[in-house]
N, C-alpha and C positions, 0 to 999 in steps of 0.2 A: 409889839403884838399886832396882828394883821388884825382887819375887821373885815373880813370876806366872810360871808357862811360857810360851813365848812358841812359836810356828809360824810358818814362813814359806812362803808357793808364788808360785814364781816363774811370770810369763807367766800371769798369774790375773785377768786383766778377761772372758776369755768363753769359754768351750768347756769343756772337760775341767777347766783352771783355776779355771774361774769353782767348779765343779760341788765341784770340792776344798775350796776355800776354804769353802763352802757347808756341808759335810759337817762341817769341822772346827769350825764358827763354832758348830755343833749338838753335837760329842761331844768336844772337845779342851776340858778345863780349865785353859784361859785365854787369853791375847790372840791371837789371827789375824793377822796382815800376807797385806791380799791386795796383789799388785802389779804393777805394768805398766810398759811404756816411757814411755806418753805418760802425765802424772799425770790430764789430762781423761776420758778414756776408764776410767782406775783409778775416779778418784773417781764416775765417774757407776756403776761396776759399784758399790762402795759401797754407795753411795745404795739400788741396785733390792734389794741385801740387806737393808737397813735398814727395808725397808719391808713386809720380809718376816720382818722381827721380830726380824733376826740384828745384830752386830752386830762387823763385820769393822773393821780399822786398815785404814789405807793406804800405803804406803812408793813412793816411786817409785824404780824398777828396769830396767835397761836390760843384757843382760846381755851387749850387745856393746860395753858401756864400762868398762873397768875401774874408772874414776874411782867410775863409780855404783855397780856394786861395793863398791866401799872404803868407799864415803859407808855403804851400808846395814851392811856388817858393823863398821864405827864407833860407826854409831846402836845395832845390837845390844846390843856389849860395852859400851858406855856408859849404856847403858837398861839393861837386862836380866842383864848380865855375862857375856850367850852365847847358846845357842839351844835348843830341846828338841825341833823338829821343820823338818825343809827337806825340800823336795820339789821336785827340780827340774824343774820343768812346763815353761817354755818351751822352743820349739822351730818349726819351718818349713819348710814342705815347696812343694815348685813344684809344680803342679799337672801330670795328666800329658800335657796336650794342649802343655804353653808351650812355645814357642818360642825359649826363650834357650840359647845353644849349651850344650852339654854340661858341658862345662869350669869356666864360669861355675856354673851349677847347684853346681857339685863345690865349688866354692869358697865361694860363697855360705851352701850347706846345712853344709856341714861348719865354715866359719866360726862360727855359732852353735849349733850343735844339737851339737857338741862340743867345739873348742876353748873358747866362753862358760861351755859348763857346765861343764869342765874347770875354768875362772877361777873361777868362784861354789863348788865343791868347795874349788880352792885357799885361796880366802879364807876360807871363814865353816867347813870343817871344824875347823878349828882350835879354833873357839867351842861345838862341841858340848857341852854337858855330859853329864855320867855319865846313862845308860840315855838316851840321846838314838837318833831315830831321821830317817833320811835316805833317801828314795824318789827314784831316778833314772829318770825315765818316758824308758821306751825303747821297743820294737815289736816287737812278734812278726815283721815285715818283717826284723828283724836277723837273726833265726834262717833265714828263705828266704836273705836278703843272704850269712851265711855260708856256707849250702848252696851258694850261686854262686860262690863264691872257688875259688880252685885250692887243692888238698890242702897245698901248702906254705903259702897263708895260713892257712886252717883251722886248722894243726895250730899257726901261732903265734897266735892268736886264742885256742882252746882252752888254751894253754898254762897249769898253775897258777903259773908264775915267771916270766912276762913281766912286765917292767916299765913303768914309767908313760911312761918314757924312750923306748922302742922303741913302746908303741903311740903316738905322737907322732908318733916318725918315720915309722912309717908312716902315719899317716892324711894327713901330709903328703906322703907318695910317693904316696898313690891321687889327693892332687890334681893333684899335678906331672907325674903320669903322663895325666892326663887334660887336662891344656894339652897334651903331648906327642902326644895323640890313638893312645899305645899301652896304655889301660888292661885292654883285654878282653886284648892278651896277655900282658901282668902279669898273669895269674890274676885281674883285679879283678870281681866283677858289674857289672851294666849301672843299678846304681840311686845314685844319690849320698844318698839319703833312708837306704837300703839301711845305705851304708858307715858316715853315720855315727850309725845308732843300733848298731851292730855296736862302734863307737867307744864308746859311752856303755854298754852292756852289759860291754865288757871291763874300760874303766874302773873301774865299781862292783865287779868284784870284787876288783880291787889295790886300789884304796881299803878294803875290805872285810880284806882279807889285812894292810892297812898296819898298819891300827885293831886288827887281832888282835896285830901285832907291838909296837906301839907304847903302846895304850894297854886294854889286853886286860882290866883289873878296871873298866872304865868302863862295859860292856854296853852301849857303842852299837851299833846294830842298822843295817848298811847296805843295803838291794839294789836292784837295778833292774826293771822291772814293763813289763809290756805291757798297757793299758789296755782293748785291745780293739779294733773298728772301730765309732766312735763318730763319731755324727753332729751336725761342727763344720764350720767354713768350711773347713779344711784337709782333711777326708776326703771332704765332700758329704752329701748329701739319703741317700743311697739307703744308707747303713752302719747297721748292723744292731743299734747299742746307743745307748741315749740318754748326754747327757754325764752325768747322775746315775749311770748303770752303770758308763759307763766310770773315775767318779771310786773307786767301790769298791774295787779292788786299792789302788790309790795310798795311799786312806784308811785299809782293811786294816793296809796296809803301816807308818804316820806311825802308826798308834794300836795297836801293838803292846804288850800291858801289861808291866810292869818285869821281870816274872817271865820271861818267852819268850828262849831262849837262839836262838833261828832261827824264820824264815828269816835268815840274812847271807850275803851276798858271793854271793847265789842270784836267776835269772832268773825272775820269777813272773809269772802268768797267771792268770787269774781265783781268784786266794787259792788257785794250788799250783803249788809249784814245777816249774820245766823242765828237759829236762835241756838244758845250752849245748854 
């Protein structure tokens, strides 16, 4: 079993991901996993680092399949005996001209962008090791998305004793509601991108609160981050930070030195905290 530290960033063949993976291949002491659905597109991102002197792994990762999942946090605990840095980067957004009914969108996006990362927290927290750190790239959109909710979601969004159990059910009632075509009078906003980085924000603080309950002399360091409006296929041409900048908080965030008791369980923004 190596004892090198090991980083992992999920959804890291190009954008923001790529930008991470990049960052850390430069300032993180030791291995990189960058990783992607398709392993072609992984390895040719690779390669264009390779050539740029760095010298990132590859893992292929899918993180709307559990199987692949299990595959990567197996290879972890077997390799490594754990993890010292996850960042969960992937994610998907429709664009805002498409044309695919609402409902779908609602399913689709919240599908991955939080039930999957919900699964890759399930599976590979567990393999943290002591002063380990975990960056849940979420969206300053969640902070508008919650402003949109009606005062009774808000206040259980905001909640510091919701648990993981109820925001589940709900982010599954905002979809069910939205096949229903009643979500605007459910209190819900009108953005399913919206919901569930508001999904992945709450998450990381009960994951954050769990880790204080459970394994509290470990000094894993969790929070969730808004990158910014960062210019990838997902945002467009015309967003206002390159994906180098936007990689900043994230990498901020994963290279936290051993001594920093916080930021945890906190919504960050260009390296300062938000209020949720």
């Amino acid at each position: 079993m190596s004892n090198v530290p090991v980083a992992v960033v999920t959804g890291s063949n190009k954008g923001i991901g790529l930008a991470i993976v990049r960052a850390l291949c430069r300032q993180f002491p030791g291995d990189v996993y960058l990783t992607s659905r398709d392993p072609g597109r992984g390895q040719a991102a690779v390669a264009q680092l390779q050539q740029e002197g760095l010298r990132p792994l590859f893992h292929q990762l899918d993180i709307d399949d559990l199987q692949s999942i299990r595959a990567l946090r197996d290879f972890l605990r077997d390799k490594y005996g754990g993890i010292n840095v996850l960042v969960n980067n992937a994610g998907i957004a429709f664009k805002v001209h498409d044309t695919t009914p609402f409902a779908v969108q609602a399913e689709v996006t919240l599908k991955t962008n939080f039930f999957a990362t919900r699964n890759v927290c399930t599976e590979l927290l567990p393999l943290m090791k002591p002063y380990g750190r975990v960056v849940n790239v979420s969206s300053m959109v969640s902070c508008s998305a919650l402003r949109g909710c009606s005062q009774e979601l808000q206040q259980k969004f905001r909640s510091d004793t919701i648990t993981e159990e109820e925001l589940v059910q709900l982010m599954t009632k905002f979809v069910e509601d939205t096949k229903r075509g009643v979500h605007e009078k459910e209190g819900w906003p009108n953005t399913a991108y919206g919901v569930s980085k508001i999904g992945v924000t709450v998450l990381s603080r009960i994951q954050a609160r769990l880790l204080d309950e459970q394994r509290k002399g470990d000094h894993i360091l969790l929070n969730a981050c808004c990158p910014g409006w960062v210019r990838t296929d997902m945002a467009g041409p015309k967003a206002t930070k390159s994906p180098e900048e936007g990689a900043e908080t994230p990498v901020y965030l994963a290279l936290l030195p051993s001594s920093a008791d916080g930021p945890h369980g906190q919504f960050v923004s260009d390296k300062t905290v938000k209020p949720w």
